[in-house]
Each structure stands twice: as C-alpha cells, then as structure tokens.
C-alpha positions in Angstrom: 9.3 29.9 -33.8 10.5 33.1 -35.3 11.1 34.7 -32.7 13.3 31.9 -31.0 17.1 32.1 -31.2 20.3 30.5 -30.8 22.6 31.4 -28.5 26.1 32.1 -29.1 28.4 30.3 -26.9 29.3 32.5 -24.3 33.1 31.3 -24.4 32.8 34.4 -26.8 32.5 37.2 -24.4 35.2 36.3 -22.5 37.9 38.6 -23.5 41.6 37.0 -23.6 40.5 33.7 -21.4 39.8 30.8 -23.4 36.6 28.5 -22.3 38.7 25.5 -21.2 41.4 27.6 -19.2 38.3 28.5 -16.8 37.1 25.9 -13.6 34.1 25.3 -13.2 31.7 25.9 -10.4 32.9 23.2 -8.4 36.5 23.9 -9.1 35.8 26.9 -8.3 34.3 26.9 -4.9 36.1 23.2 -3.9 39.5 23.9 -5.0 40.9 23.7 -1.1 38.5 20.9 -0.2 35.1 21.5 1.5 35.1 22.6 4.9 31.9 24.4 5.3 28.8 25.3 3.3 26.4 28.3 2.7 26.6 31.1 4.9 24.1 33.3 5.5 26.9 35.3 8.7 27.2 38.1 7.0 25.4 40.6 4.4 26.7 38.7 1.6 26.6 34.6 0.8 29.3 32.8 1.8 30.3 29.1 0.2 33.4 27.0 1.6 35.0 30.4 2.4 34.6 32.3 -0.8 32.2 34.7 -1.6 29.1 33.9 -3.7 26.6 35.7 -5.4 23.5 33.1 -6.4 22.4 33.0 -9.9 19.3 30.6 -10.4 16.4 28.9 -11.6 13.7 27.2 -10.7 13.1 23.4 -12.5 10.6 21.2 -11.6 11.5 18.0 -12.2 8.3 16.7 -11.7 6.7 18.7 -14.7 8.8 17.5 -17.2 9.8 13.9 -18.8 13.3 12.7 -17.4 14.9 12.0 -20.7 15.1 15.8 -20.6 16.3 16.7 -17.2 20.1 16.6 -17.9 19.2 18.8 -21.3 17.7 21.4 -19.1 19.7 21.9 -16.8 22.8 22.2 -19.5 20.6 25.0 -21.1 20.4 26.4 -17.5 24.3 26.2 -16.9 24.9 27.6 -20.3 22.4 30.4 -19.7 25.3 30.9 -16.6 23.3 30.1 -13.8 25.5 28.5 -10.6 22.4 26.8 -9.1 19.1 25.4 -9.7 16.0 25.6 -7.4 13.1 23.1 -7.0 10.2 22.0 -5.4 9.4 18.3 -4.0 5.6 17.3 -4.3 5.0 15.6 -1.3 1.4 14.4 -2.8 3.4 12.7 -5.6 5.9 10.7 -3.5 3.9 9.4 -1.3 0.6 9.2 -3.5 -1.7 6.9 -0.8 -1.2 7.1 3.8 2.6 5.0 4.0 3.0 4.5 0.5 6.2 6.0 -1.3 8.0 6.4 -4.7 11.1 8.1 -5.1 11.2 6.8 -8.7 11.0 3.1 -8.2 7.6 3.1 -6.5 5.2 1.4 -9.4 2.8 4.9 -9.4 2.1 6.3 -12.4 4.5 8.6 -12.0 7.3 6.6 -11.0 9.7 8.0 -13.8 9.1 11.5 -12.8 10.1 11.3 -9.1 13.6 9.7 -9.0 14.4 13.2 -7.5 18.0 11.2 -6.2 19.2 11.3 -9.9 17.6 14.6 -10.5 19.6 16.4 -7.9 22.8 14.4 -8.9 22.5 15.2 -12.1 22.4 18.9 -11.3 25.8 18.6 -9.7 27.4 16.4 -12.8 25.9 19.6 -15.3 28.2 21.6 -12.7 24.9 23.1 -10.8 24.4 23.5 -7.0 20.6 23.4 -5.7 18.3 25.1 -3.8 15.9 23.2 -2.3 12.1 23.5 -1.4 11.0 20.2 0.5 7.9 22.1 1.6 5.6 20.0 2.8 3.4 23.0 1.3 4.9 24.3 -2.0 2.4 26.1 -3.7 3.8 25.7 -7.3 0.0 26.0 -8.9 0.2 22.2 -8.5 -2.6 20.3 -7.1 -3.3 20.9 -3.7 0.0 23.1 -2.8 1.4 19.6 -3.0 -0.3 18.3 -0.4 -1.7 14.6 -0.3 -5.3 14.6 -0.4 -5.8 11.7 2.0 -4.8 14.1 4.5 -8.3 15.7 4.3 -9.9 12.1 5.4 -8.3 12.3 8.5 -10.6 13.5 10.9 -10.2 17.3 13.0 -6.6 17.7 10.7 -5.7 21.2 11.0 -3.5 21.5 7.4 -0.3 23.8 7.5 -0.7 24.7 11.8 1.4 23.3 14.7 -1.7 20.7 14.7 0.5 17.5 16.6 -1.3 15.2 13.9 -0.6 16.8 10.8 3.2 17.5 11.8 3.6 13.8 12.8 2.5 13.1 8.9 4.9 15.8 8.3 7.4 13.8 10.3 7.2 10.1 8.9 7.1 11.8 4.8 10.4 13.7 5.7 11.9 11.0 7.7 11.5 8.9 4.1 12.3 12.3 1.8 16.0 13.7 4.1 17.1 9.7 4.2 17.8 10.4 0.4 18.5 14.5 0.3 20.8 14.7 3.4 24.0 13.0 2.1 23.3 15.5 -0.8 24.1 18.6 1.1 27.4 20.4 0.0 29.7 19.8 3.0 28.9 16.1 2.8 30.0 16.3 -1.4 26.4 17.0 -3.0 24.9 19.7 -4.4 22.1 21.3 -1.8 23.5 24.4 -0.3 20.3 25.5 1.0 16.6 24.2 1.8 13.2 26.4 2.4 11.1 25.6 5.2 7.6 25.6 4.0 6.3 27.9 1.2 5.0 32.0 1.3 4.0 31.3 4.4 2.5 34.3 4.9 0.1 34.1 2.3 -2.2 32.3 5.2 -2.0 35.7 7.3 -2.3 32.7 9.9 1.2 34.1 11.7 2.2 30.5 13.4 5.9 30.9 14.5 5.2 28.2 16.6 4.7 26.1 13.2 8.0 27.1 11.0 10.0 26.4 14.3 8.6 22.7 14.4 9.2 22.1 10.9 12.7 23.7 11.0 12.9 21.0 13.8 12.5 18.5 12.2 14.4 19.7 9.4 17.2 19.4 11.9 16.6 16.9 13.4 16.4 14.7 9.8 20.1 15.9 9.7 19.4 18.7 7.8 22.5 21.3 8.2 22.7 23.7 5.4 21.2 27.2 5.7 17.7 27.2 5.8 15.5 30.0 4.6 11.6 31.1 4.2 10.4 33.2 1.1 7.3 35.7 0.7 5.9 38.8 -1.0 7.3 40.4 2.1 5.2 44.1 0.2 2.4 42.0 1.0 2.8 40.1 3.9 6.1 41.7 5.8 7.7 39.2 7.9 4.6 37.0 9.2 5.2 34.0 7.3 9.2 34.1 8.5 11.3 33.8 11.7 13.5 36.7 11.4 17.1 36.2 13.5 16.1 32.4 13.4 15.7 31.8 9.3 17.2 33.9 6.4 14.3 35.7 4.6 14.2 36.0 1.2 11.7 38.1 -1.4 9.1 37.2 -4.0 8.3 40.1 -6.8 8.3 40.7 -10.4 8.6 44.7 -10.1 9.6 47.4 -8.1 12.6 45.6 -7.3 14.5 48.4 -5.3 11.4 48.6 -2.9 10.9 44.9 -2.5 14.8 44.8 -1.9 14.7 47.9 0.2 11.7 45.7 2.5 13.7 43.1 2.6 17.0 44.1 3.9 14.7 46.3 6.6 13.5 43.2 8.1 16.9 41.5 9.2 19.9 43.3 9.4 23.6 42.4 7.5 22.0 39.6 6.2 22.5 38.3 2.4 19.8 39.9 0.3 18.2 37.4 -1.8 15.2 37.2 -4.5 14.0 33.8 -4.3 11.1 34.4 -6.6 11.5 36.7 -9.6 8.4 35.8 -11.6 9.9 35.4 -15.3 6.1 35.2 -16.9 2.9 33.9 -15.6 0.6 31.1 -15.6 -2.5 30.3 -16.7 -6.3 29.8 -15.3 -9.2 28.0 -17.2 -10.9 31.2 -18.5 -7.8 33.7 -18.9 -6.3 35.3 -22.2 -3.0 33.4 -22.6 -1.7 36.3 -24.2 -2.4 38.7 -21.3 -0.2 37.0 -19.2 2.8 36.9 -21.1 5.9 39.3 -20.0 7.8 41.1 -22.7 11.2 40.5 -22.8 11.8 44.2 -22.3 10.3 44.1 -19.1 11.7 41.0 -17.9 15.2 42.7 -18.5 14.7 45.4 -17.5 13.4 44.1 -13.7 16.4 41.4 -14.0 18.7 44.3 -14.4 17.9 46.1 -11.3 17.8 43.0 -9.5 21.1 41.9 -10.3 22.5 45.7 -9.9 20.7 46.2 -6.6 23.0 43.7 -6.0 20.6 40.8 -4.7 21.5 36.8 -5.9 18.3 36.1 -7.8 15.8 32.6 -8.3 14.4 33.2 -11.7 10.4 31.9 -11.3 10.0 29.6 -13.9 13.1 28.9 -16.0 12.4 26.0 -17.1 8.5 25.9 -18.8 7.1 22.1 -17.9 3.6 20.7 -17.4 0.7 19.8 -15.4 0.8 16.3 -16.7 -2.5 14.6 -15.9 -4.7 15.7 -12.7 -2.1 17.7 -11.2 -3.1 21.6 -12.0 -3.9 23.3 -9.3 -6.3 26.0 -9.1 -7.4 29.3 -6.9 -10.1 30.2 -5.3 -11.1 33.8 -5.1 -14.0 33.1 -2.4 -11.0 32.0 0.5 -12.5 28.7 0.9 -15.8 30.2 1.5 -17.6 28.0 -1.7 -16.7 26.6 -4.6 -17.9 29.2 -7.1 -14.4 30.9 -7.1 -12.5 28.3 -8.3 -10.1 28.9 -10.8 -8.1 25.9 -11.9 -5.0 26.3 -13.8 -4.1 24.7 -17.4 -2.5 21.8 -18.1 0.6 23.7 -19.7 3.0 25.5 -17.0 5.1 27.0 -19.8 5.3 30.3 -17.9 6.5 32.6 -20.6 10.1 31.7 -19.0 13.4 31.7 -20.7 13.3 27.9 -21.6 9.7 26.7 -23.2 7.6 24.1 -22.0 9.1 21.9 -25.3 12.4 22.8 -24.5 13.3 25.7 -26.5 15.4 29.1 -25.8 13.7 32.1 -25.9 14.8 35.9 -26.2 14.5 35.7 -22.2 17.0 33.4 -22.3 19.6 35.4 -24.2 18.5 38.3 -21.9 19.4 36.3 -19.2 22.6 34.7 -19.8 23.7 38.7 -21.0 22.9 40.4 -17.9 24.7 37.2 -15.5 28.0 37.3 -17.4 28.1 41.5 -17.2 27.4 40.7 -12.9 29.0 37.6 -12.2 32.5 38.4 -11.1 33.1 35.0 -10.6 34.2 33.5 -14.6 33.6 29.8 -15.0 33.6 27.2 -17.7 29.9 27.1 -19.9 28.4 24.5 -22.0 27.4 25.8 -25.2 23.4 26.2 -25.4 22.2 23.9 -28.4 17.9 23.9 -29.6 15.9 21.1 -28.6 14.3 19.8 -31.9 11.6 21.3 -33.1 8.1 19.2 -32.7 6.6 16.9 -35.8 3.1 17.1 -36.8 1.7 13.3 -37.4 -1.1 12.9 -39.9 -4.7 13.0 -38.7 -6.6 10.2 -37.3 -9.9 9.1 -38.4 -11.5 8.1 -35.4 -13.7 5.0 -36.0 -13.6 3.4 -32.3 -15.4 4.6 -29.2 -16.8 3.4 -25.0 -19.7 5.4 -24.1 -19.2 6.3 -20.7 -22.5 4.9 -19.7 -20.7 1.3 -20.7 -17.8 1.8 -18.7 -20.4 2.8 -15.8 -22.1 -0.2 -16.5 -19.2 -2.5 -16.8 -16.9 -1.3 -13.9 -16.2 -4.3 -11.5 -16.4 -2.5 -7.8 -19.2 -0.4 -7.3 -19.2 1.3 -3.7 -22.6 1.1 -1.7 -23.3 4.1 0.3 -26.4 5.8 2.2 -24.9 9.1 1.9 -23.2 11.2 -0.4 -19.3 11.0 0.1 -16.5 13.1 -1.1 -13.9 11.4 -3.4 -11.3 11.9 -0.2 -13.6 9.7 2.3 -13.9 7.2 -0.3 -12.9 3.7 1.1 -10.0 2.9 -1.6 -6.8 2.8 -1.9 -6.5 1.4 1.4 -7.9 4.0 3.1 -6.3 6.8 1.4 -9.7 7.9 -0.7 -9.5 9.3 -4.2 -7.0 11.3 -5.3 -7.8 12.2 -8.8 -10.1 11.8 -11.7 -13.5 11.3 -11.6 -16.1 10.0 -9.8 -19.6 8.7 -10.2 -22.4 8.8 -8.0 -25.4 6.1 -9.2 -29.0 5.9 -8.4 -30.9 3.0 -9.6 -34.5 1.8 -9.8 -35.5 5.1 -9.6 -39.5 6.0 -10.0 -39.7 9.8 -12.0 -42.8 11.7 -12.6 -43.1 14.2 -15.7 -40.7 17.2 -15.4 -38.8 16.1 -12.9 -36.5 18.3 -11.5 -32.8 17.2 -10.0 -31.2 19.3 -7.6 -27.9 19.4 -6.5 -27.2 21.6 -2.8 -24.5 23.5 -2.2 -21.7 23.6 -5.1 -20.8 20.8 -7.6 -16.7 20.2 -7.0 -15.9 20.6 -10.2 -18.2 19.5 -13.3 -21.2 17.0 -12.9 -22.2 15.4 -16.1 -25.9 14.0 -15.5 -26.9 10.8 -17.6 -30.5 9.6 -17.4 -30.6 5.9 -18.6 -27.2 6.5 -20.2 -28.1 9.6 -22.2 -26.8 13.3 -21.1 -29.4 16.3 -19.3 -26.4 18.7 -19.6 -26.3 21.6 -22.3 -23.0 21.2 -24.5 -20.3 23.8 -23.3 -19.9 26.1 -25.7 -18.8 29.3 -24.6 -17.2 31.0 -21.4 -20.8 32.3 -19.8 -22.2 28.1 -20.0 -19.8 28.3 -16.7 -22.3 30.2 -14.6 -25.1 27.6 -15.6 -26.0 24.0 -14.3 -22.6 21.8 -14.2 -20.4 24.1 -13.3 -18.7 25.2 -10.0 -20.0 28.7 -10.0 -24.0 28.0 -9.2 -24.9 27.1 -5.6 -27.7 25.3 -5.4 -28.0 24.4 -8.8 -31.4 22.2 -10.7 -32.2 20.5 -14.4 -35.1 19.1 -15.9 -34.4 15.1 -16.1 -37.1 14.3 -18.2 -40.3 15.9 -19.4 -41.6 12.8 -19.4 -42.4 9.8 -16.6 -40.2 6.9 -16.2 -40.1 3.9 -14.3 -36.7 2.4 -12.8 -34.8 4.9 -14.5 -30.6 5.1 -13.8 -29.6 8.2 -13.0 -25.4 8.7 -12.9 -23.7 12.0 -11.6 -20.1 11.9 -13.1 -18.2 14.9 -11.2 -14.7 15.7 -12.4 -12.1 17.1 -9.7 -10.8 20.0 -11.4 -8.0 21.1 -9.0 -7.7 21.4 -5.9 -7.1 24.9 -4.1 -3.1 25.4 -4.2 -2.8 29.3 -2.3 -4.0 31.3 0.3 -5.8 31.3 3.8 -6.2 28.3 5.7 -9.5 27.7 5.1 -9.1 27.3 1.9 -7.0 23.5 2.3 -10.1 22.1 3.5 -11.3 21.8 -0.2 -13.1 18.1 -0.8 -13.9 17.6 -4.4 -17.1 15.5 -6.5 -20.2 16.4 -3.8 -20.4 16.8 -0.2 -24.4 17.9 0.1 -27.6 16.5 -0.4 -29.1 15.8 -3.8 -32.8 15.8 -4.4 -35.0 14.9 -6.9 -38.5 16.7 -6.9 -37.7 18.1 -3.1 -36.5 14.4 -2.4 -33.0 13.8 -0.5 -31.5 10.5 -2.6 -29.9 7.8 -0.6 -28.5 4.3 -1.3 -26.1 5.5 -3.8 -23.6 3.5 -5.7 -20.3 5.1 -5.8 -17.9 4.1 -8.7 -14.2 6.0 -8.9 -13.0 6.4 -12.3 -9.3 7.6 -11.7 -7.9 6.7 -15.1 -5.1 4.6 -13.7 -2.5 3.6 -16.3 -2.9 0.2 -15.7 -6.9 0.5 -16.0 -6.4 2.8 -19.0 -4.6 0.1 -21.1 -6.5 -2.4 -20.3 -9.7 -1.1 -21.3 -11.8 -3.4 -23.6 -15.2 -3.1 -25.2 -14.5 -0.7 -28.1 -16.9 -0.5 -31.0 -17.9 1.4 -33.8 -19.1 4.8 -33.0 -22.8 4.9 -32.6 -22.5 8.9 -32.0 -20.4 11.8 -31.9 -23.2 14.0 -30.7 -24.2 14.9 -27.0 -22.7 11.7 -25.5 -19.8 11.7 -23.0 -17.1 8.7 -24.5 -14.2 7.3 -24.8 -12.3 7.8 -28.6 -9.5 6.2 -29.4 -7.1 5.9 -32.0 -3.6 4.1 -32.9 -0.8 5.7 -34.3 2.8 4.7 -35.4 6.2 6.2 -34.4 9.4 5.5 -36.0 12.9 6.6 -34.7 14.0 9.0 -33.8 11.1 9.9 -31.5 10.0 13.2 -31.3 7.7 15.9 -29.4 4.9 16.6 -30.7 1.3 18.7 -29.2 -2.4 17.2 -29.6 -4.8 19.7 -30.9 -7.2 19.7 -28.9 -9.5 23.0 -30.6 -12.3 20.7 -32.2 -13.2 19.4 -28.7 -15.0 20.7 -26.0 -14.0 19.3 -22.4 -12.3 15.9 -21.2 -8.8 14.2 -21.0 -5.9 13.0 -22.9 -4.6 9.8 -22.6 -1.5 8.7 -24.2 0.0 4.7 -23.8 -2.2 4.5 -20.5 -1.1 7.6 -19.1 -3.0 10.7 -18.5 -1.6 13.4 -20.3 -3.5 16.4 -19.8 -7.2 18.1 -20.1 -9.5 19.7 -22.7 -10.8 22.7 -21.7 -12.8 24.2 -25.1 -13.1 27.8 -23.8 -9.8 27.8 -22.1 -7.2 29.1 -23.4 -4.9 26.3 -23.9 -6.1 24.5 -27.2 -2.9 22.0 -27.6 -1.2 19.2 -25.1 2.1 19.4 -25.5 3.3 15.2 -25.8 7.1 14.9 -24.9 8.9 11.6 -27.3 9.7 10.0 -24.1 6.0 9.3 -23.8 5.9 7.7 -27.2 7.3 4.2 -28.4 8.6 2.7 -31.2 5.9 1.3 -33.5 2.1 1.7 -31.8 0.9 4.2 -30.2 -2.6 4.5 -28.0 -4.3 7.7 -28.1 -8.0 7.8 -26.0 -10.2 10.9 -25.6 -12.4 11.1 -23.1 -15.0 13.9 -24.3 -17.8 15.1 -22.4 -19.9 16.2 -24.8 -19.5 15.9 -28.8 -16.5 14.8 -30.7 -14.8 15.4 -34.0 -14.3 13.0 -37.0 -10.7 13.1 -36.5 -7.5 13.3 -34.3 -5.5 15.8 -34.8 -1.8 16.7 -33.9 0.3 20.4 -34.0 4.0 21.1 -34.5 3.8 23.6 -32.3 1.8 25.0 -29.2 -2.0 26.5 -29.8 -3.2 29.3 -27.4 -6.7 31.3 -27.5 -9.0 32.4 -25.4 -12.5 31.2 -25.9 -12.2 29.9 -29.0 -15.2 27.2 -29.6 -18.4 28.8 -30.2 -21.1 27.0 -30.7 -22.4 27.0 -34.8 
C-alpha cells in the first residue's frame, strides 16, 4: 500500500476559480436545453452544439459489487473524466434461450446486472457513457460475452450475417434498447454514443454485410446516437469497420502518433478517437503477474501524447474489478484448432489500472487526473477523490468439516442417461439451454477391469478431468506449471492413465471435467469452443457407452443448501468440499482469501461462487468485496481438487506469484 496515494482535490489547481463557481458537465453542455447529441460531422466531437473533447474510462459494472458502483464512478469524475465507457454481457442477462435479468431476474447474478441504475447513476455522479452493447464484447470475459446455449443450436454461424444467429441477436436487443434507448442524451440520459460489435477485425472474417445488420437493428431498436466500431486498426486496418458509414476509433497502448496517424488515414475530417488505451494488462493461468504490470512512467508518458496528439481517449481498464465465479475468459493460441492452446485468464481483472480491483487510487490515477486538467479546456466542478478502506484480515479457520466429491456424486438427485458422450452445451437442462458453467461429470457404472487397465480419453480434455475409480483419485496432485502438459490437462491430445494395477469387478468410474473458460478473441473458428468432452473414451481400446451425466454448476441455491458434512476423513489426494463459518460484525469490510496453501478448485462465499484456485497461477488471493458478507455468519466452502490445508486463511491485501506451490 505504500505506494498508493491520496489525491489532492483538484479544486486546487484551478487558479482564481473557486470549485463551486464552476458547472458541471451537464451544466455545461445543457445550459440552452438539449437539442442534439454527439456529433461525429466534423474532425472534432460535437455535443448539443459545443465542442467536446472525450475524457474516459472504461467500468464494468458487471465485475464489481453494486454497493460500489456510485464510489467508482465518483473516483472516476474526480480523476476528471467527462464520461464512462462499458460493456453489456449479453451471456449474463440472458443466462438460458428467452430467459432475462436486468437486475430483478432471480440469477445469481441478479445484483450485478441492474445496468438501468448503473447507467443512471453515471449521469447523477455528473458522467456521460459510452456504450458497448456488443453482442460480442471481448472483455476477457467468458465466451466474448456470448451465451453458450448459442453453440447447441445446430449449423449457428457465431458473429456472421448467419439469418439465425442475428434473429438471437434481434430478440436479446429488442429486451436490452427497451431499457438503454430512453437513456440516450437528446432524450435526457447519459449515452452519447454506442459501439457496434467489438474489434471486429480481429476475426480477419471482413463481413460488412454483418456490421450493417447489426447497425440495423441498432436503428431500428431506436437507437440514434452516433455509433462507432473500434480495432487495432496497426493490425487489422479498416476490415472490422464501415468507414463513411460508422465512426472508427483506435485500440493501442504505444506508438500513439502512428496509431493516430492510421487512424485519421482511414476516414477523412472525422473526430479522432482512442477508444482503447490499455492502462495495464491482464492475466493468464500460467503468466508472471509482475510482467504484465505497466509503470506509471510509461502509462504517462503514452497518455501524454495521446492527449497532445490531440485525440479524446477511453482509458482500458480504469476501474480494476473481477471475474467473479466462472466468468474468465481465456485465449487460445491454436485458433480453435484444439484445445491445447488454451489460456484462461484469472479470476482477478485488476488490470494494473488507475483504480484497483479493491477500490483503491493508484499513482496512475494521479497521473491521470494531472494530464486531463492541463488538456481539458473545458473547467468543470470535481468531487474530491477519498480512499476506499483498506481490507481486514479475519483470523484463520480450522477446518474440521468436509463432502467428498464422490458423496456429492453419489447423492445428486438427477442423473442424465446418455449413450454418447455430450458436451456440457448439448446437455438437456436448463430447459434446453445446456450447461453454462461449472463442472460436469461423466459416470460409468458396473464396470468389469482387468489388471493395468488403461483409460483413454480422445482428442483434448475441455478443461481438467479429475478421474475417481470407486471414489478414489488416478490423477497426480498438481504441483508445478510442467504437470500441465501431463494427463488432466488441456494440453495433451489423446491423453491415457493406469486405473488400477489391479482387477476389479463393477467398479465406478467418474470423469469430473471443469470448464475453464471459454475462448473470448480471435478468428471465427475459435467461437465454436464446447467444453467437458466431445470424443470417445476407451478403456483398454474399448469405446464406453451408457454414461450417466451429472452437472455440477454450483448454483447459489444448490450451494447453500448442501447437506451431508462430516468430519474430515482426509486432506490428502481426495477432491472435497471444505467448509468453514465465520463471523462479521459492522461495519463490513473487504477482505481477500488466501488461497497459496491450495492447489486447484473454487471459492464459494454465502452460496455464491466467488472465484478459482489455480496453485501455479499467479493469482494466490480472491479478492471478497463486504457487500458479499453479512452481519453475523458467514459460509465459506472450498472445493479442492486435490489436498487441502488444516486451515482457512484470509489476507489484508492482494497475493500475486508465479508458480508458487511446489511440491515438498
């Protein structure tokens, strides 16, 4: 925390003009009344008649806990941004085929997605918004944002001019522009702008015909504030765009002149605009935390020319958040070819940016608010930037209660009969919709097994398979970063273990494969990504049919009703549930898990699914927001894979590595 600061209120470095004597934004740019919105007419922006240079940041409500939104975006307004930019995950809102929530929809993330309130807050902290409805976002979220159930529909052609998929696309924004168009500026809210899809050209796929039907529909939803595309134009030029029809924009985090220079070559006396100015990075399963970090120096110095070019500016992330539960994406260095290129990213989106994932201002922040104030010409009131409060460390947790996972195998009520293998998407649940999330286990009963039997599973396991044989684990325990490229991992092809090196009769054999992330950039063919297993498994040469299929998806209201805990029988190689209770008195605060003592699983706090533990990753603490806590009890439950520690134990603060659990 040392190296964290409090901002002076800017008031200060206004020379001769006291704080209150100044509008704000809204003053500002509705003095007169609103007679028009953004305009994109001319080489410079354009708002109800007066000029406009955009100073932003992106803030994904979604990724963090709404008893912090209106603190954020404060911190953002202080910082002197004029607008906010965010993304809306389409796979959130409408989780199952038909089936919304737009923060009153009973999903488990119902308090997440009242985007309504989000966006109206933004206007009452004196903010306007960019907005990117997608329906493909990218944002190293699960799938691009896409819903998964898409994939069970059959001959789907994912992010193309493909009549089916935009008629999905049609119904989900029919529901999403009921409650964002009366939002727009001229109509007194606080969009000015809205992106049609998302780096489009990142699929090198080059479908005008696409971005015209969605800017259709856009339209036609009663969408009439400027639209826009954004890409790494260095990379891709103008492919994922329709120049003269939408206002391109630029994604970078150096060379700004030449990006900027790119930019304004591809469409003539148009405003120039970074929409993506990458503040930090994020991170994968496997990278060094510390590698991806951005120094502030740099940061600047790249903010600086941006600013002096002069270009408006999106700052990419400004607000660090989280990839609460299942919902990290992941890439996929192969293009969709197999799975052994996945990379799945971290439960923590903290992004080196100027505001942390917990809330606090950073030296990118100050950095930030410095250079806006020497470029805005445009002086308006400020909030005064105050500290979120700084995380507690509870006691550790002896943990003395424990569900093997073979017993919640064992015990779960709807087992699926199926001749074949099936992917978790093609899964009859949810009506219809298949399996989103989690886990899911594939069962073989009654099952005959010579002496050194071998199992073998085709193809690639989709993400982690955890064998049990009669309810005791086959795998080796991960211990280090190479146990990736062995057996249970999503690197081998074709990959076989020893069951038993002796015979058995009607032995139960369960494959538990964890989804991991689904692919979230890049070509087309790599949206066609189906996680748990899709080929044939074999024992001895054998193809294994008549499976029972059970999905564990770790619903909050499965989670907290759980029942069966004992006293732990072992801590050693045996995948289990832990749990443990703890107490929380007023005022509530943040707090992080430590995770370092275990090897790979999930975090669940009060039923819902906070995150995953990832040994040799470099993430090695969960960070758990107070509005996930309540008064009095608290429910904690590990699922481990492999072995746990005696106790539970918490951090005051966040706990990177890289590769940090070796094995004794």
């Amino acid at each position: 925390m040392s190296k964290l600061l409090l901002l002076v209120a800017l008031c200060a470095h206004y020379s001769q003009v006291s704080c209150i004597d100044l509008p704000t934004n809204y003053e500002y740019f509705t003095s007169d009344g609103i007679q028009s919105g953004l305009s994109a007419d001319q080489s410079y922006f354009v708002l109800n008649g007066k000029t406009i240079t955009i100073f932003s940041g992106t803030f994904h409500y979604f990724r963090v806990h709404p008893d912090y939104w209106r603190d954020r975006l404060r911190k953002m307004r202080a910082a002197g941004l004029n607008t906010i930019e965010t993304y809306v995950p389409w796979n959130l809102h409408e989780p199952y085929s038909g089936v919304y929530d737009f923060g009153a929809g009973g999903s488990d993330f119902e308090k997440f997605l009242d985007v309504e309130r989000f966006l109206k807050l933004a206007q009452e902290e004196d903010l306007f918004v960019l907005l990117r409805p997608g329906p493909y976002i990218c944002a190293e979220w699960e799938f691009g944002g896409l819903p998964s159930w898409l994939l069970g529909v059959p001959d789907l052609k994912l992010r193309t001019n493909d009549p089916v998929y935009l008629e999905y696309v049609n119904r989900y924004f029919e529901r999403l522009f009921s409650i964002i168009a009366p939002l727009q500026f001229p109509r007194g809210g606080p969009i000015i702008a809205l992106q049609v899809e998302n780096e489009y050209g990142n699929t090198w796929n080059n479908d005008r015909d696409y971005l015209r039907s969605l800017a259709t529909i856009f339209r036609e939803k009663g969408i009439t504030e400027l639209l826009y595309t954004s890409d790494p134009i260095l990379n891709v030029g103008d492919q994922g765009a329709l120049p003269g029809e939408l206002l391109i924009t630029a994604n970078f985090n150096a060379d700004a002149a030449e990006n900027l220079d790119k930019l304004n070559a591809l469409q003539v006396n148009k405003p120039t605009m970074t929409m993506e100015y990458w503040s930090g990075w994020f991170d994968h399963y496997t990278e060094d935390h510390f590698a991806n970090l951005v120094p502030v120096e740099k940061y600047q110095s790249v903010l600086e020319d941006i600013l002096a070019y002069p270009s408006s500016i999106n700052i990419y992330i400004f607000v660090g958040s989280t990839n609460w539960g299942f919902t990290n994406g992941a890439g996929d260095s192969t293009y969709g070819l197999d799975n052994s290129g996945l990379q799945p990213s971290a439960t923590s989106y903290d992004y080196d940016g100027p505001i942390t994932e917990q809330g606090q201002l950073t030296l990118k922040f100050n950095a930030t608010a410095e250079l806006i104030e020497k470029y805005n010409s445009v002086k308006t009131r400020l909030p005064e930037a105050t500290q979120t409060p700084l995380p507690v460390k509870f006691e550790d947790i002896k943990l003395e209660e424990q569900i093997l996972l073979s017993e919640l195998i064992d015990d779960y009520p709807s087992k699926i009969k199926s001749d074949k293998i099936l992917p978790m998407e093609k899964l009859p649940i949810n009506d219809g919709s298949g399996q989103s999330f989690g886990y899911v286990v594939y069962r073989k009963t009654n099952l005959d097994l010579k002496a050194n039997s071998v199992l073998e599973i085709t193809g690639y396991v989709r993400d982690h398979v955890l064998v049990l044989l009669n309810g005791k684990l086959v795998n080796s325990l991960l211990s280090r970063v190479d146990d990736l490229d062995g057996f249970g991992y999503w690197r081998l092809e074709n990959s076989s273990i020893l069951l038993s090196s002796e015979a058995l009769r009607d032995a139960t054999l369960d494959l538990v494969v964890e989804n991991n992330g689904r692919n979230n950039f890049g070509v087309l063919s790599q949206y066609q990504q189906f996680k748990g297993l899709i080929d044939d498994v074999s024992v001895d040469k054998e193809v294994i049919n008549d499976w029972e299929i059970i999905p564990l998806e770790f619903k909050r209201a499965w989670n907290q009703q759980l029942t069966g805990w004992h006293r732990i029988e072992s801590r050693d190689s045996v995948p289990a549930l832990y749990r443990a209770v703890f107490q929380a008195t007023e005022p509530l605060r943040d707090t992080y898990i430590n995770v370092q003592d275990w090897r790979k699983g999930i975090v669940i706090i009060n039923g819902f699914v906070l995150g995953r533990i990832f040994a040799v990753g470099p993430q090695q603490a969960l960070y758990l927001p107070a509005g996930l806590l309540q008064t009095g009890e608290n429910e904690l439950i590990i699922f481990e894979h492999f072995s746990a520690p005696e106790y539970l134990k918490f951090s005051a603060e966040p706990l990177f590595g890289y590769g940090t659990f070796i094995e004794e």
